[in-house]
C-alpha positions as CSV (number, residue, x, y, z in Angstrom):
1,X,6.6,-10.8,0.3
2,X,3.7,-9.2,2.7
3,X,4.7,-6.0,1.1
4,X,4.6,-7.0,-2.4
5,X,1.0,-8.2,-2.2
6,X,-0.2,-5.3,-0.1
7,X,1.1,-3.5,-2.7
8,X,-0.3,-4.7,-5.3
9,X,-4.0,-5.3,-3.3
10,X,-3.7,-1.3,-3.1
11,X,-2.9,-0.9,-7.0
12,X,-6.1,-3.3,-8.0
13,X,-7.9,-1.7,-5.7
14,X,-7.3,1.9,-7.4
15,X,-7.6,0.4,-10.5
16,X,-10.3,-1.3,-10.4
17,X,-12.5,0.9,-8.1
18,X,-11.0,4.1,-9.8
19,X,-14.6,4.9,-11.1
20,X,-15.8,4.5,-7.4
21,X,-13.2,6.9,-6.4
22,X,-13.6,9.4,-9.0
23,X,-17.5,9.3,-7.8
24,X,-16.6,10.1,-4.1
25,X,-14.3,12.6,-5.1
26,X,-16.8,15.0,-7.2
27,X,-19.8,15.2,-9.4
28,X,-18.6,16.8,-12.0
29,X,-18.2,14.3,-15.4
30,X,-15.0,15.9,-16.7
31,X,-12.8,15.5,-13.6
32,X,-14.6,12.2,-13.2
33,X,-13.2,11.3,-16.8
34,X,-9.6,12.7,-15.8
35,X,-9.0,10.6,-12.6
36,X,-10.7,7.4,-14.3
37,X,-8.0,7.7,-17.3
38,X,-4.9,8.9,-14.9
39,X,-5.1,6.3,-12.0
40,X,-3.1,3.7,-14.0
41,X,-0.4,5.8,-14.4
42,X,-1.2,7.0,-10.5
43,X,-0.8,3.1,-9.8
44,X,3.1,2.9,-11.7
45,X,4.1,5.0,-8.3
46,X,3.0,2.8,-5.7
47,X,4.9,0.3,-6.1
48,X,8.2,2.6,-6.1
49,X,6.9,4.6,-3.3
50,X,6.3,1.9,-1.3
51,X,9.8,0.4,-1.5
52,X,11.4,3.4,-1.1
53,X,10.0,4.3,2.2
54,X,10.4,0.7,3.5
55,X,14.1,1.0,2.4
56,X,15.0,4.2,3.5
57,X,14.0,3.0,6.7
58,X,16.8,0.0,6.0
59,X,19.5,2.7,4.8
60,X,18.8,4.7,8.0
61,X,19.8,1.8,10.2
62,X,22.8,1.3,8.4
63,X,23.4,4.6,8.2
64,X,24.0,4.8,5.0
65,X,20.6,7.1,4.3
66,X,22.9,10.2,2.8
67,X,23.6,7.6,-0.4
68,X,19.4,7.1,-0.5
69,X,18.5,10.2,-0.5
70,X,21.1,11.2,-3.2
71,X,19.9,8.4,-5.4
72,X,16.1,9.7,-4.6
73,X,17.7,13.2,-5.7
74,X,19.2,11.9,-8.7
75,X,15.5,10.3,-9.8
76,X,13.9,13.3,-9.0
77,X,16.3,15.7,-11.3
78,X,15.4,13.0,-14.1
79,X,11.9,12.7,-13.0
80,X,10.5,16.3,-12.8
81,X,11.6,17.0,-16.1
82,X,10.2,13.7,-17.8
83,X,6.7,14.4,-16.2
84,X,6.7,18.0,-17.5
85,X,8.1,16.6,-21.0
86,X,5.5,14.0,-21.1
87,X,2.6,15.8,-19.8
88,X,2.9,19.2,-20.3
89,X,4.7,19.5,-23.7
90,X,3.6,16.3,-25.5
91,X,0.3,15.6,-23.5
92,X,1.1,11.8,-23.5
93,X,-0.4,9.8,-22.5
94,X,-2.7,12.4,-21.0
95,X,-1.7,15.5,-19.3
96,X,-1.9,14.6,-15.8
97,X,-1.0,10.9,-16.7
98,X,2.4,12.5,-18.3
99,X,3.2,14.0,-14.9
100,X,2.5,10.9,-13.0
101,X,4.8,9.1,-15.3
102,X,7.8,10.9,-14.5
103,X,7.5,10.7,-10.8
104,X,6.6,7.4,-11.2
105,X,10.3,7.1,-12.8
106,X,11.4,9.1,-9.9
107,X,10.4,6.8,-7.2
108,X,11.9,3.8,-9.4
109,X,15.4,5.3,-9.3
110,X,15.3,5.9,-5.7
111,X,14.1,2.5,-4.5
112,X,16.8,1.3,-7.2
113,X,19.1,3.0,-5.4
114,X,17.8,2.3,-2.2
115,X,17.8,-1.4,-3.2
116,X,21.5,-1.5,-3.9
117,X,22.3,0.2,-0.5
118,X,20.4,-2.6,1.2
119,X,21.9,-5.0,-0.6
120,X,25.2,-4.0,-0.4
121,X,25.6,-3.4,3.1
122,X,27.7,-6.2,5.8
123,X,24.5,-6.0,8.0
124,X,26.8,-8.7,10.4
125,X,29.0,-5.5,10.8
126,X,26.5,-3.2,12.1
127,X,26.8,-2.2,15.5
128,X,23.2,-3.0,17.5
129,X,21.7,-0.1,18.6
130,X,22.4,-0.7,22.5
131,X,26.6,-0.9,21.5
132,X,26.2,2.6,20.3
133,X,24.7,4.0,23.4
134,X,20.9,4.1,21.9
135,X,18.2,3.0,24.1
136,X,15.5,1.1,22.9
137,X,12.4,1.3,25.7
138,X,11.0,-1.9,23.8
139,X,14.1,-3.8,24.1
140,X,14.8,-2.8,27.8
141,X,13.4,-6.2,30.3
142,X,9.6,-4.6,31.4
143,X,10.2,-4.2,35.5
144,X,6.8,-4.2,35.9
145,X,6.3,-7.7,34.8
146,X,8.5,-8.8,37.0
């Protein structure tokens, strides 16, 4: 839930302060006019990035980050060639905005994937990190405070 509305805080916050940003990032009108029109589609990714890095962390404690990454791979062979489809061969919505699309689709089919991994997995079954000879310096009793 904390992540869900950080998320979105970040999205209105590029969306909503994209002419801000595009003034801090140049002078010049015409790239001003490019990163005004392409941050919503620059916002469609956050939301799957931000998933998909929390997750992968997830998979990896599971060990079960070989099936994430294949689904991120997967979304990525789908994605690359949507973005160029979209904004290099038919310019929609915008050039740049075509390209943010498709990794924007990307990102969704990883966290997807990552999302079914985490859901999917007997967490009561996992071994704790101290039964598979791991140590934690956190989890280890402090001498010093005696």
């Amino acid at each position: 839930l904390i992540s869900t509305a950080f998320t979105a805080a970040v999205c209105a916050l590029m969306y909503f302060g994209r002419t801000y940003l595009s003034n801090l990032f140049t002078d010049d009108e015409a790239v001003q006019r490019v990163i005004h029109a392409t941050i919503p589609a620059v916002c469609l990714s956050v939301p799957a990035y931000a998933t998909l890095m929390t997750l992968f962390g997830a998979c990896r404690g599971a060990n079960k980050q070989a099936v994430a990454a294949a689904g991120t791979g997967v979304g990525y062979a789908l994605g690359i060639p949507l973005g160029y489809l979209l904004g290099v061969q038919l310019h929609w919505p915008l050039p740049l905005s075509g390209i943010w699309i498709g990794n924007a689709a990307a990102l969704a089919i990883g966290a997807a994937t990552a999302i079914a991994v985490v859901s999917t997995v007997n967490w009561s079954k996992c071994e704790p990190a101290s039964a598979i000879g791991c140590k934690l310096p956190f989890l280890e009793p402090d001498a010093n405070l005696g």
